[in-house]
VEXDREN-906095 format. One record per residue (C-alpha): x, y, z; residue number from 1; residue in one letter. Coordinates in Angstrom, 2 decimals. Layout:
# VEXDREN-906095
       x       y       z resi resn
       X       Y       Z  NUM    A
...
END
This chain:
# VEXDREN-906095
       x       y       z resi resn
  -45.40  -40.75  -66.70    1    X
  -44.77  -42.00  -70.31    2    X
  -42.19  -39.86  -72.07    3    X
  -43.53  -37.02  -74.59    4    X
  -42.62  -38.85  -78.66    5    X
  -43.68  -35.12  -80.13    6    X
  -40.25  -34.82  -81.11    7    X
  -39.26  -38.87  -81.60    8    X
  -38.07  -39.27  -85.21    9    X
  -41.08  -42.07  -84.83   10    X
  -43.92  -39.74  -84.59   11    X
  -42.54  -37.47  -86.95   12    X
  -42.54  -40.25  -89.75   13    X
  -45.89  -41.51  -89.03   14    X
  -46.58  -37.31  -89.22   15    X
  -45.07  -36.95  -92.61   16    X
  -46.27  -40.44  -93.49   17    X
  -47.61  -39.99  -97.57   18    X
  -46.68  -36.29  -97.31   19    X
  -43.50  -34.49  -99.01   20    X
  -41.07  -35.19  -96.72   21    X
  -38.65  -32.24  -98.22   22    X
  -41.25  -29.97  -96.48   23    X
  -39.34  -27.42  -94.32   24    X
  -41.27  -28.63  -90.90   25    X
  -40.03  -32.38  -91.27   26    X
  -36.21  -31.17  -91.84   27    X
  -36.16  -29.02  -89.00   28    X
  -37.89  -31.74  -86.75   29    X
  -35.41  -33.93  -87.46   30    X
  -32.28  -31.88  -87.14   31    X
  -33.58  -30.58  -83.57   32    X
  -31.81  -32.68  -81.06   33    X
  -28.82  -32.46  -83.25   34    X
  -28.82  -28.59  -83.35   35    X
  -29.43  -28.18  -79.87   36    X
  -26.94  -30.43  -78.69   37    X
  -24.64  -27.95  -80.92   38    X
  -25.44  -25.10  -79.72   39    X
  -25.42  -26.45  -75.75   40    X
  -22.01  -27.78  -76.63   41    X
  -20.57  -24.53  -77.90   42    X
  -22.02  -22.15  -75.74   43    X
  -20.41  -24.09  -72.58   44    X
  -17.40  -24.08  -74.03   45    X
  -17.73  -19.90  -74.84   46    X
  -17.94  -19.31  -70.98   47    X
  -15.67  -21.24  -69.82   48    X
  -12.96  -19.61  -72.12   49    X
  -14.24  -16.82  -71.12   50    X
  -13.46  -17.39  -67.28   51    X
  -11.21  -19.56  -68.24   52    X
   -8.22  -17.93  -71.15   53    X
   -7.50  -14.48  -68.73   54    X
   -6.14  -17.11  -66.16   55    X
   -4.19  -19.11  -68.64   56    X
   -2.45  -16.10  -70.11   57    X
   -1.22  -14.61  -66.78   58    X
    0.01  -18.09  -65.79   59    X
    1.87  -19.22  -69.24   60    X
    2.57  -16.23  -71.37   61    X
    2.52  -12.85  -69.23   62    X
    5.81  -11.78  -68.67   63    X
    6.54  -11.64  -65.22   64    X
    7.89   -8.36  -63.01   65    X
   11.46   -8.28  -62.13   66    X
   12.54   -7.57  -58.36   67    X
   14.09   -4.65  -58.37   68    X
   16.67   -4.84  -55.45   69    X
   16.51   -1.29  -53.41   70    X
   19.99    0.61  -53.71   71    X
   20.92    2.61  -50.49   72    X
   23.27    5.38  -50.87   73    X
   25.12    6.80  -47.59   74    X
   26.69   10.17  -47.85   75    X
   29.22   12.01  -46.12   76    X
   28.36   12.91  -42.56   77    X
   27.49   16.64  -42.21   78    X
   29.48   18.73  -39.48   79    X
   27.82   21.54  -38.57   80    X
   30.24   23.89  -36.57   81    X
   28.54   26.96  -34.63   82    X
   29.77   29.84  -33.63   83    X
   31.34   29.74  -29.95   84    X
   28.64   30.54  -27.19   85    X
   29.29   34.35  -26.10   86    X
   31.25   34.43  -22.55   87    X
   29.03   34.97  -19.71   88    X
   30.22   37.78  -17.53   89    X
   32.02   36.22  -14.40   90    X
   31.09   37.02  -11.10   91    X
   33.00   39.43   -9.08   92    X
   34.60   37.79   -5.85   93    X
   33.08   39.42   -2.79   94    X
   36.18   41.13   -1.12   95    X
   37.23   40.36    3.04   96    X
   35.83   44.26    4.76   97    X
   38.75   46.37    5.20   98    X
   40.42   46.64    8.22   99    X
   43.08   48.84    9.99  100    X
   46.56   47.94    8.88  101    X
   47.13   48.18   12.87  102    X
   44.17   46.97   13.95  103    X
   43.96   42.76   14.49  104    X
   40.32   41.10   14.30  105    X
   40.42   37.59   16.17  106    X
   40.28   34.96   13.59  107    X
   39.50   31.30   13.90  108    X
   40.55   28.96   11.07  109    X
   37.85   26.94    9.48  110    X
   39.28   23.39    9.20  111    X
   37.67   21.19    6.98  112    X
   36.12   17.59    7.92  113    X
   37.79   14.90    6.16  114    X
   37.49   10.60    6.05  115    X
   40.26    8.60    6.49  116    X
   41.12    5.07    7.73  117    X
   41.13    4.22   10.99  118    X
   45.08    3.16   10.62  119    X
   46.05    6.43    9.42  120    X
   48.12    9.02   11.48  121    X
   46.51   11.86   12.81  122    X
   47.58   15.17   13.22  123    X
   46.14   16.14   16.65  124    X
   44.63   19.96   16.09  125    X
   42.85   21.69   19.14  126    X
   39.28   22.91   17.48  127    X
   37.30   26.17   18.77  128    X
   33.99   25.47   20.57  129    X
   30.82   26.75   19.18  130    X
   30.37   29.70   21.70  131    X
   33.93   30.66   20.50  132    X
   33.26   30.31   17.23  133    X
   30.69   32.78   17.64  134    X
   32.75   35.84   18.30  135    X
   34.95   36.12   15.70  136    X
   35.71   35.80   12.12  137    X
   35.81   32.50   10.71  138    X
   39.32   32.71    7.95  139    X
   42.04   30.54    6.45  140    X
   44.36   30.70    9.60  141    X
   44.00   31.59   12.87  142    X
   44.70   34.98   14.24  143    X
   44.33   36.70   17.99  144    X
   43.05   39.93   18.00  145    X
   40.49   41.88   19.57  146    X
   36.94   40.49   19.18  147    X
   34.47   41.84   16.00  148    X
   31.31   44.04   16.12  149    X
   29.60   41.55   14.00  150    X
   31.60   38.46   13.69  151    X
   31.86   37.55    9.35  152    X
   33.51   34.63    7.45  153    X
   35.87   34.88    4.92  154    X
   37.36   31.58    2.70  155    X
   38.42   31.76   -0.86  156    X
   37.93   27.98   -1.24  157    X
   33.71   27.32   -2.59  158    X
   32.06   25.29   -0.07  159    X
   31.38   21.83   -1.39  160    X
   28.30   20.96   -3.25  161    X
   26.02   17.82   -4.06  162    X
   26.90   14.37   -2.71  163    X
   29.84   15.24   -1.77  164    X
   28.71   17.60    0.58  165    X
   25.52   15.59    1.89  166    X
   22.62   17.35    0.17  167    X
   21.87   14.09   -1.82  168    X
   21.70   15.94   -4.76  169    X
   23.44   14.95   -8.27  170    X
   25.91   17.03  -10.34  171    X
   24.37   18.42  -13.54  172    X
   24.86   16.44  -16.77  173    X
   27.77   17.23  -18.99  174    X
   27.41   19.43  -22.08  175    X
   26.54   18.17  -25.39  176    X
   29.52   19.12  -27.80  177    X
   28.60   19.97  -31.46  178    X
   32.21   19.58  -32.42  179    X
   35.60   18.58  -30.76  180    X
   38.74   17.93  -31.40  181    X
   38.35   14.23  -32.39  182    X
   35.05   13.43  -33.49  183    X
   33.25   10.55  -32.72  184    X
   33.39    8.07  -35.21  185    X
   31.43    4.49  -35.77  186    X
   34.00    1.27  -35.30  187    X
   35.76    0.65  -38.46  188    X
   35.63    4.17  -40.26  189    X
   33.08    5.31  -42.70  190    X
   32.85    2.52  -44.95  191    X
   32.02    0.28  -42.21  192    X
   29.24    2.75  -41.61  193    X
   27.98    2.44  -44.75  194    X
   27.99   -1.30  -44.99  195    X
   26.42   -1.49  -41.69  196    X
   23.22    1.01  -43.14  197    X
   23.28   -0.77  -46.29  198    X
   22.83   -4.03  -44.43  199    X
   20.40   -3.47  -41.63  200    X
   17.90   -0.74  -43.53  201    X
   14.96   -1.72  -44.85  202    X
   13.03   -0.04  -47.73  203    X
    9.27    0.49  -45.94  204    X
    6.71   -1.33  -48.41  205    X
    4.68    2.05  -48.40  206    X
    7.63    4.29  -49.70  207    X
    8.52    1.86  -52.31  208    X
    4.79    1.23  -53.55  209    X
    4.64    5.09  -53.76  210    X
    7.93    5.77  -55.20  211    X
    9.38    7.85  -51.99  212    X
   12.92    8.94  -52.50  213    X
   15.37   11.04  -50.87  214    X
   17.34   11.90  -47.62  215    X
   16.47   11.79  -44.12  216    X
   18.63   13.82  -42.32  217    X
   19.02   11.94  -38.44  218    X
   20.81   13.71  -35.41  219    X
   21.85   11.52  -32.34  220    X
   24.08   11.80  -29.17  221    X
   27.51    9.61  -28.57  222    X
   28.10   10.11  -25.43  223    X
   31.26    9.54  -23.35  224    X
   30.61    5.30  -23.08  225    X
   30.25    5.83  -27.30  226    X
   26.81    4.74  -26.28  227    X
   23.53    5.95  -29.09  228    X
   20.77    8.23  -27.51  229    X
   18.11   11.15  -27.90  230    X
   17.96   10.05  -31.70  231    X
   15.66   12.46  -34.07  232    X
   14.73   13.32  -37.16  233    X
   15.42   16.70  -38.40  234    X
   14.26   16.34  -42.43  235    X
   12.24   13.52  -42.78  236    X
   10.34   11.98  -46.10  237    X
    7.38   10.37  -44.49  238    X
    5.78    6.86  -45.68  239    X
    7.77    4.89  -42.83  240    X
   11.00    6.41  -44.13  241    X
   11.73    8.31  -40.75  242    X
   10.66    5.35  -38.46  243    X
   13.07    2.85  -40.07  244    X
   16.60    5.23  -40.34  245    X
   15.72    6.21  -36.45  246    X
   15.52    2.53  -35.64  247    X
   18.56    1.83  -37.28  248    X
   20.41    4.56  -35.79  249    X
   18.68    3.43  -32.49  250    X
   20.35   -0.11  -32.86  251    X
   23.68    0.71  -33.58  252    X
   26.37   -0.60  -31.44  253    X
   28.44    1.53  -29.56  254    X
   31.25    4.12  -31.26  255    X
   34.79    5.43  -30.43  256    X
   33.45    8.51  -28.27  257    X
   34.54   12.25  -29.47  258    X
   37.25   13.74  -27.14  259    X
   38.30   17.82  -26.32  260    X
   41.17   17.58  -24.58  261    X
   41.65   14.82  -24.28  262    X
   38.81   13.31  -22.40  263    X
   35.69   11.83  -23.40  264    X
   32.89   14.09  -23.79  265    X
   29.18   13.72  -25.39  266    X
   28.62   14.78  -28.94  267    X
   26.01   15.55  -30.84  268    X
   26.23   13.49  -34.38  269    X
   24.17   14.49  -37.77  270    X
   24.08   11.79  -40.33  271    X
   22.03   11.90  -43.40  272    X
   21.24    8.68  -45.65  273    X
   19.58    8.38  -48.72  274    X
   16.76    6.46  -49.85  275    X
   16.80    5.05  -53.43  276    X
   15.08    2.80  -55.47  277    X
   17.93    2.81  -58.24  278    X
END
C-alpha cells in the first residue's frame, strides 16, 4: 500500500502551485508535522513528571523522620501491707473422762512404730495383744487397774498425718506472705532491676503507633527457691502493653527469697513500670 502524500510538503506545493502561498491553509499544512511532533513531545514529558516529580521529592528533598528511641521509666516497687488476718478461735482439747481419785482404770501405753537400721540397739519392750488391747484404755503409760465399761483412748500427742503416716497424701502448700521481715529482692538491688527492665522490654509496635502511655501495675510470687510464678496483671494499658511486662516478669531469673523468721517463705511481689515514649 503506497503511503498517503496528502500531507507531503510535495503535494502541498503542487496544491498551492500559482496560488498565494501566504494563504492560511498552506501555512498550517506545512507547520503540521512540526506542531504535532511538539505537542507529542511535551505532553509525554507532562505525565511523566507527573508520575514521576512526587517520587523524586520524597527521595532527594523530604526530610526524613527521626527514630525516636522509647524511654522506660521504672518506679519504686509498691508494698502493700494488710491488716493481720483476725485469729481463728482455737479448738478446745477434748479432756480424758473423769475418774475416781481412788478408782484405777487399766491402761495400756500406746507405743509408737518407728524405722531404724538394722545395726541399731534395741530396747526390747513386751507389746499388748490385740484382744488385750481391747479391754482397756489405750494412754501415755501403762497402768493396772480394773478393766473399763467401754474401753476409750486418750494421747495428747496428734496422730501423724500425710506421707508420713501412709495415706499418700501431700502436705498443703505454704502461705503466700504479702510482707515479711526481709523482702524479697531481685540480685543486685533496685538499680539492677531497672537496668534489667530497661534492657529486655520492648515497646509493642501497636502502643507506640497509637501513642499508649502509662503504668502497668504486675503482681508475681517469689517463692522460697527465689523462683518467678502466678504472674498477673492488676492495671493494665492494653495494645500489647500487658503481654510484654508479664513476659518480662515471666523471664526473670531467680531472686534472693523474702524471709520471716528467719526462713524462706513465698511472697507475693507488686511491681509497677512505666511505659514512655519520652
Amino acid at each position: 500500500m503506497e503511503k498517503s502524500s496528502y500531507l507531503s510538503m510535495t503535494f502541498n506545493n503542487i496544491v498551492f502551485k500559482g496560488r498565494n502561498q501566504a494563504y492560511g491553509a498552506y501555512v498550517l499544512r506545512k507547520a503540521y508535522s512540526k506542531n504535532m511532533t511538539r505537542a507529542y513531545l511535551i505532553a509525554t514529558a507532562i505525565f511523566s513528571g507527573a508520575l514521576v516529580g512526587p517520587l523524586v521529592e520524597s527521595m532527594f528533598f523530604a526530610t526524613p523522620e527521626k527514630y525516636v528511641k522509647p524511654v522506660f521509666e521504672v518506679v519504686e516497687p509498691i508494698i502493700i501491707t494488710l491488716p493481720p488476718p483476725p485469729e481463728s478461735p482455737k479448738p478446745e482439747k477434748a479432756l480424758p473422762p473423769a475418774t475416781a481419785a481412788s478408782e484405777k482404770v487399766a491402761t495400756e501405753r500406746f507405743v509408737k512404730p518407728k524405722v531404724v537400721s538394722n545395726d541399731a540397739i534395741i530396747k526390747e519392750e513386751v507389746l499388748a495383744n490385740q484382744e488385750d488391747l481391747s479391754k482397756v484404755n489405750i494412754g501415755t503409760q501403762t497402768i493396772e487397774g480394773d478393766l473399763p465399761e467401754i474401753p476409750t483412748t486418750v494421747l495428747t500427742e496428734a496422730p501423724p498425718t500425710g506421707i508420713e503416716a501412709g495415706t499418700a497424701e501431700t502436705p498443703d502448700k505454704p502461705d503466700v506472705y504479702l510482707h515479711v521481715e526481709q523482702m524479697p529482692e531481685f540480685e543486685g538491688g533496685t538499680k539492677a532491676l531497672m537496668n534489667y527492665l530497661s534492657r529486655k522490654l520492648r515497646y509493642p509496635s501497636m502502643a507506640q503507633s497509637n501513642g499508649i502511655e502509662g503504668t502497668v501495675v504486675v503482681t508475681f510470687v517469689v517463692n522460697s527457691a527465689g523462683e518467678i510464678s502466678d504472674v498477673k496483671v492488676l492495671k493494665g494499658l492494653g495494645f500489647g502493653t500487658d503481654e510484654e511486662a508479664a513476659r518480662v516478669i515471666q523471664s526473670m531469673p531467680n531472686w534472693q527469697p523474702g524471709r520471716q523468721n528467719g526462713r524462706a517463705v513465698p511472697v507475693r511481689y507488686t511491681l509497677p513500670i512505666k511505659f514512655s515514649l519520652k
